[in-house]
N, C-alpha and C positions, 0 to 999 in steps of 0.2 A: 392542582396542576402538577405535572409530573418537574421534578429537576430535569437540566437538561441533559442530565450525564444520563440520569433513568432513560429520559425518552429519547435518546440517541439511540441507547444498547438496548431498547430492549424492539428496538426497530428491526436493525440488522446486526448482524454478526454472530447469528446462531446456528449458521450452516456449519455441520458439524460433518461432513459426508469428506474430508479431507485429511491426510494425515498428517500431525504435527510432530515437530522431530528436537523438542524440549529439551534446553540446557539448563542445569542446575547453577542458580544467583551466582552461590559460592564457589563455584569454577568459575567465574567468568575475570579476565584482568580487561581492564578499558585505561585507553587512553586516550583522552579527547581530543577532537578536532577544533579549530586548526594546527594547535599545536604539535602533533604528530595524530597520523592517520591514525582512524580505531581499530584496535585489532580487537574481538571476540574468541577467545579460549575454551576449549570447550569439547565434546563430543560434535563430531562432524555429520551433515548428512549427504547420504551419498551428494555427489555431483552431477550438476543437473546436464553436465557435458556427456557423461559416465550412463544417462537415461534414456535403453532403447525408446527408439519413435522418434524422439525430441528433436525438431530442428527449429530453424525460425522464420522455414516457410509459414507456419501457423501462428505468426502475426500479423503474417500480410492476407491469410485466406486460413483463419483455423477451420478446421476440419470436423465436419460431424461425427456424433456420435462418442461413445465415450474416450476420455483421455488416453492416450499407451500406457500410463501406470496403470491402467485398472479401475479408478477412482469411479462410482457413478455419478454425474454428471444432471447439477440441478437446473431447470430449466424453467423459464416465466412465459413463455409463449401462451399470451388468454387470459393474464391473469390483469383484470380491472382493480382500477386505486393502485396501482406501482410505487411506493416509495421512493422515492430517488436523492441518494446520498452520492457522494462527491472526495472525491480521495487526492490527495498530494506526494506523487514522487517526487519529492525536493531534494535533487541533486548537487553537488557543489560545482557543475557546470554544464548546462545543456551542452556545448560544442562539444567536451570532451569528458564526460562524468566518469567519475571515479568515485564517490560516497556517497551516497544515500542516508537521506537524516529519517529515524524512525519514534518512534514514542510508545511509552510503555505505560500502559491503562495501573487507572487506578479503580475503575468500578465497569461494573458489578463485579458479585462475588467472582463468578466463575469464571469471566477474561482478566481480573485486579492481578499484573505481574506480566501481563503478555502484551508481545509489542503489535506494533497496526503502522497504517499510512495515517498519518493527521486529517481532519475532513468530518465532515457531518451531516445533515440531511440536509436538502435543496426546503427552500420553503416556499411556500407559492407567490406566483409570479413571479419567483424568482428566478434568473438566467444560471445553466449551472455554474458556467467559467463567474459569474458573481458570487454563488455561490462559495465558490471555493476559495476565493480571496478573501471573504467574508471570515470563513470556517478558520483561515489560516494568520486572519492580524488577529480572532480571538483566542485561539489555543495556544499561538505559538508567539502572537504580539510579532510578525514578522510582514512586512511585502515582499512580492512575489513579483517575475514574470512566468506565465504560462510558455509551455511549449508541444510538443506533441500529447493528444492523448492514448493510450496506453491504449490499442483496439479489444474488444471481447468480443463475444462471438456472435450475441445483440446490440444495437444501437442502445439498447437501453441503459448496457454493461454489464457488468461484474455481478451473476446472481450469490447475494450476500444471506437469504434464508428463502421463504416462498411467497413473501411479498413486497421483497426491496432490492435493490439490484444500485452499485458503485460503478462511477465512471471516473477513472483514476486520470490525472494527466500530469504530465514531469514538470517541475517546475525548477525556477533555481532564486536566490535570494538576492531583493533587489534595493533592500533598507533591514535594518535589524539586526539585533543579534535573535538567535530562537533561544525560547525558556518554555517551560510544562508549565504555560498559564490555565487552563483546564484543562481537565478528563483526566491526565498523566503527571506522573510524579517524577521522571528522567527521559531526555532526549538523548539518541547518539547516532554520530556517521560511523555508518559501516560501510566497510572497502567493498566494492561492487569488482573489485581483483580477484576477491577471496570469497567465488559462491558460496562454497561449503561452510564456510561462517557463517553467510547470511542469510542459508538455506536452515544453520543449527541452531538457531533463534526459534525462542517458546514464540512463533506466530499466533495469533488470532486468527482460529481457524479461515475463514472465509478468507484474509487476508493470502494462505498462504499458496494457492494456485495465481494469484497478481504477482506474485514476487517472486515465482519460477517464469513469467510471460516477461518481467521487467527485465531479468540477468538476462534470458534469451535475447532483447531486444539493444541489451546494451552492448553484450558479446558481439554481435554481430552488426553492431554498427551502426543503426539505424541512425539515421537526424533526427534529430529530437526537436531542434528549433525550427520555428513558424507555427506555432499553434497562436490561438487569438486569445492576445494575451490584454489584462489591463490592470493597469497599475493604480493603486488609490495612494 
């Protein structure tokens, strides 16, 4: 039977159709949160303010057909047996977020070093908001409440390769400190102030169109509290 680090990644996160805007370890200066906010150092990428098309009407109604960067656009429409995995925007406050806590893989080879939302596959009969409270006392050892989910452009969500697809939802912390109890070997908040920082973050590919849709959604305001949340 596979580890579960194996049968997590090798599930999803190989949509490679995105492009990643990679900072080098050795540039990078952190200073952890709470103690003062994180800042990331580093090569910036553009801003996602700065990206003809981009508004954040397309959280409430995105828009067919392919992205304004250009990017093609992977689609699961038909496709039977769906994986369905489950993602944690764990902010440091739904009313008013300012930081986002992220995690940085330790396997496989080819994501070991790049960062993701915390979260894992739904297993059966599983509910996914169970799911992800689940995925989130074991990677992170932390509770949670839920609060909005993060919309994509199917019910199903986030296509993560061509037979899995993430439904990401904001959370904030509601027991815990977080530690990189599996998959990841360092957690940090990053300022949801400073896109270009968190845009210049070596993403996990599939990750990094959720985390252009997350700034869009926090820029501009949206309520993030009332999603159906439960606490273990």
């Amino acid at each position: 039977m596979l580890s579960r680090t194996c049968r997590r990644r090798r599930i999803f996160r190989s949509h490679t159709a995105v492009t990643l805007c990679p900072v080098r370890a050795a540039a990078l200066t952190i200073v952890p949160y709470p103690a003062g906010p994180a800042r990331v150092f580093g090569p910036s990428a553009p801003s996602l303010a700065a990206r003809p098309g981009r508004s954040t009407a397309l959280l409430r109604s995105p828009a067919a057909g392919a992205p304004p960067d250009g990017r093609p656009r992977l689609r699961l429409e038909g496709v039977t047996g769906l994986i369905n995995v489950v993602g944690g925007a764990v902010v440091d406050s739904l009313a008013e977020p300012s930081m986002l806590l992220v995690a940085r893989r330790t396997a496989p080879p080819q994501f070991a070093g790049m960062w993701e939302f915390p979260g894992g596959k739904v297993e059966p009969g599983e509910a996914a908001e169970d799911a992800l409270h689940r995925e989130l006392r074991e990677e992170l050892g932390v509770l949670v409440r839920l609060g909005a989910e993060l919309p994509a452009e199917a019910p199903t969500g986030w296509p993560l390769n061509e037979k899995a697809a993430m439904r990401v939802w904001f959370a904030e912390l509601a027991e815990g400190v977080p530690r990189p109890l599996e998959d990841h070997d360092e957690l940090r908040w990053l300022d949801l102030r400073r896109p270009d920082e968190v845009l210049g973050l070596a993403w996990i590919p599939a990750d990094f169109p959720i985390v252009e849709a997350l700034l869009a959604a926090v820029r501009a305001k949206v309520p993030l509290g009332g999603g159906a949340g439960l606490t273990f």
